[in-house]
C-alpha positions as CSV (number, residue, x, y, z in Angstrom):
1,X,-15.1,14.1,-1.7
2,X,-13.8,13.1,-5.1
3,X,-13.0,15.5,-7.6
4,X,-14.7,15.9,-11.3
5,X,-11.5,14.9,-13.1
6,X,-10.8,11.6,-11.0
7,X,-14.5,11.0,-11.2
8,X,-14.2,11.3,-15.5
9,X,-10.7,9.3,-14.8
10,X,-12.4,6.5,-13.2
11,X,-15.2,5.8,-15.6
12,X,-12.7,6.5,-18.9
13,X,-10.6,3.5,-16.8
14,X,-13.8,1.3,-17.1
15,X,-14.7,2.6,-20.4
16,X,-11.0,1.7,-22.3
17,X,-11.2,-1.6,-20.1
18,X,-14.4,-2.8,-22.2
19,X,-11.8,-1.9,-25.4
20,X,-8.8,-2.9,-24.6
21,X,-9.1,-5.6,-21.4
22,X,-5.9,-5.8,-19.8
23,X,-4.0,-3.2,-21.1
24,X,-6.3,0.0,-20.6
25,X,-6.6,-0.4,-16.4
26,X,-3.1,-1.5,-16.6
27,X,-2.0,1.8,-18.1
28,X,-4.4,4.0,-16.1
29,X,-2.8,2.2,-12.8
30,X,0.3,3.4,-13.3
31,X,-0.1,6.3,-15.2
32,X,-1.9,7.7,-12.0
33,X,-0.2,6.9,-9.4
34,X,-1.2,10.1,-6.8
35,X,-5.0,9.7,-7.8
36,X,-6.4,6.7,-5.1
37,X,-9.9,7.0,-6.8
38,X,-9.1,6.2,-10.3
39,X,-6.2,3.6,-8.8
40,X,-9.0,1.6,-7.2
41,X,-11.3,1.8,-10.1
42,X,-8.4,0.4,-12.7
43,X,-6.9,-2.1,-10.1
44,X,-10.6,-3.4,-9.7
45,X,-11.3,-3.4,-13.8
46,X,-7.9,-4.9,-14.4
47,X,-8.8,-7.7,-11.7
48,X,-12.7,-8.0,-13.5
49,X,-10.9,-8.6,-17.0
50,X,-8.7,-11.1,-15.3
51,X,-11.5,-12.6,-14.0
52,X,-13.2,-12.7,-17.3
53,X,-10.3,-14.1,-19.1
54,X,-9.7,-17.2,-16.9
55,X,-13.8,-18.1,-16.9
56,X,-13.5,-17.3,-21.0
57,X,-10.6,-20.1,-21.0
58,X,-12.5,-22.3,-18.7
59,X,-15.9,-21.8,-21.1
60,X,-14.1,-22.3,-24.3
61,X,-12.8,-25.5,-22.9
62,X,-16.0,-26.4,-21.8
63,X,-16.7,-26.1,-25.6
64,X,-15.6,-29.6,-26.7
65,X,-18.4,-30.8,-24.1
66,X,-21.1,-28.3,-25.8
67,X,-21.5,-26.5,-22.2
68,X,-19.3,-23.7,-23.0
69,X,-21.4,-22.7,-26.1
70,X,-24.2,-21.5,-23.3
71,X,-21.8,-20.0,-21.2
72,X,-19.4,-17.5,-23.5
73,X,-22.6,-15.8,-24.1
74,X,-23.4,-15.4,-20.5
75,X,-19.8,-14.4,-20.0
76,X,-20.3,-11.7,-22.5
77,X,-23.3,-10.2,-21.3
78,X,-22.0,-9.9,-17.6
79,X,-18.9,-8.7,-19.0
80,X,-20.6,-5.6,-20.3
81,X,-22.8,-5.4,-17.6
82,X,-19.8,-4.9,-15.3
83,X,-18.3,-2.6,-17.3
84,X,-21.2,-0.6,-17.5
85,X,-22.2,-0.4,-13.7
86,X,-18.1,0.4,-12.4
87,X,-18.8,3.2,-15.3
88,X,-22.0,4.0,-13.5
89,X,-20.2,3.9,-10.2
90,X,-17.1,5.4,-11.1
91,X,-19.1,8.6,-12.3
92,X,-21.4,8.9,-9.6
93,X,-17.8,9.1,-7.1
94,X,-18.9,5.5,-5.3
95,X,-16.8,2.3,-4.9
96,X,-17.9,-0.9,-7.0
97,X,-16.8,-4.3,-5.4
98,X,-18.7,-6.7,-7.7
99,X,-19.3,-10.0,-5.8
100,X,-17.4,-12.2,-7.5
101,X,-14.3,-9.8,-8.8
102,X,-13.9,-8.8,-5.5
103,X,-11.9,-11.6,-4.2
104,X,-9.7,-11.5,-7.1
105,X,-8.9,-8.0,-6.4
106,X,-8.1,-8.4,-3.3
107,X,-5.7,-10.9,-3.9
108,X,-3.8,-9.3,-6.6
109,X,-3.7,-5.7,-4.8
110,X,-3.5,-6.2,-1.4
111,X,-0.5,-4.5,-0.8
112,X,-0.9,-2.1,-3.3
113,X,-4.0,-0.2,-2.8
C-alpha cells in the first residue's frame, strides 16, 4: 500500500516534469532516495523527457524536409498527454510504463531501481 505523501510526491514529480523536463525528476530522484514509489515515478518521467527530447531533435531536423512541422505538434500533444496520465497514475498509487518510454527507462535504470 502506498502512502498519501508518496502518492502527492509522485504526481508533484510528473507535475514539475511538465515545467521543468530534466531537471524536476532529476531532483525528486535523489532528493528521495528511501521513497521507491516516487523513485519509480521520477526515474520513469526523467526517462519520458529524455525520450521527448531526442524525438524533439529528430523532428526539428526533420524540419528542413517540412516533415517535422507535423510532427513537433504531435510531439507536444503526447508530451502532455503523458504527463497527465503518470499524474493520473501516480495519484491513484499505480505504476505507469508508457509503451514507448518504457524501454528507455529500463535502459537508463536498470540497476538503480
Amino acid at each position: 500500500m502506498v502512502s498519501q505523501e508518496d502518492r502527492t510526491m509522485g504526481t508533484l514529480v510528473w507535475v514539475l516534469s511538465y515545467f521543468f523536463p530534466v531537471l524536476g525528476p532529476l531532483v525528486m530522484f535523489f532528493a528521495l532516495p528511501g521513497r521507491p514509489f516516487v523513485r519509480r515515478h521520477a526515474a520513469m518521467a526523467l526517462a519520458a523527457w529524455v525520450t521527448f527530447l531526442v524525438f524533439g531533435a529528430i523532428s526539428a531536423l526533420l524540419t528542413l524536409v517540412l516533415i517535422g512541422f507535423l510532427l513537433l505538434p504531435v510531439l507536444g500533444v503526447w508530451s502532455l498527454a503523458v504527463v497527465i496520465i503518470g499524474a493520473v497514475r501516480a495519484y491513484s498509487g499505480e505504476e505507469y510504463n508508457p509503451a514507448v518510454i518504457y524501454p528507455v527507462y529500463r535502459m537508463l535504470f536498470r540497476a538503480t531501481i
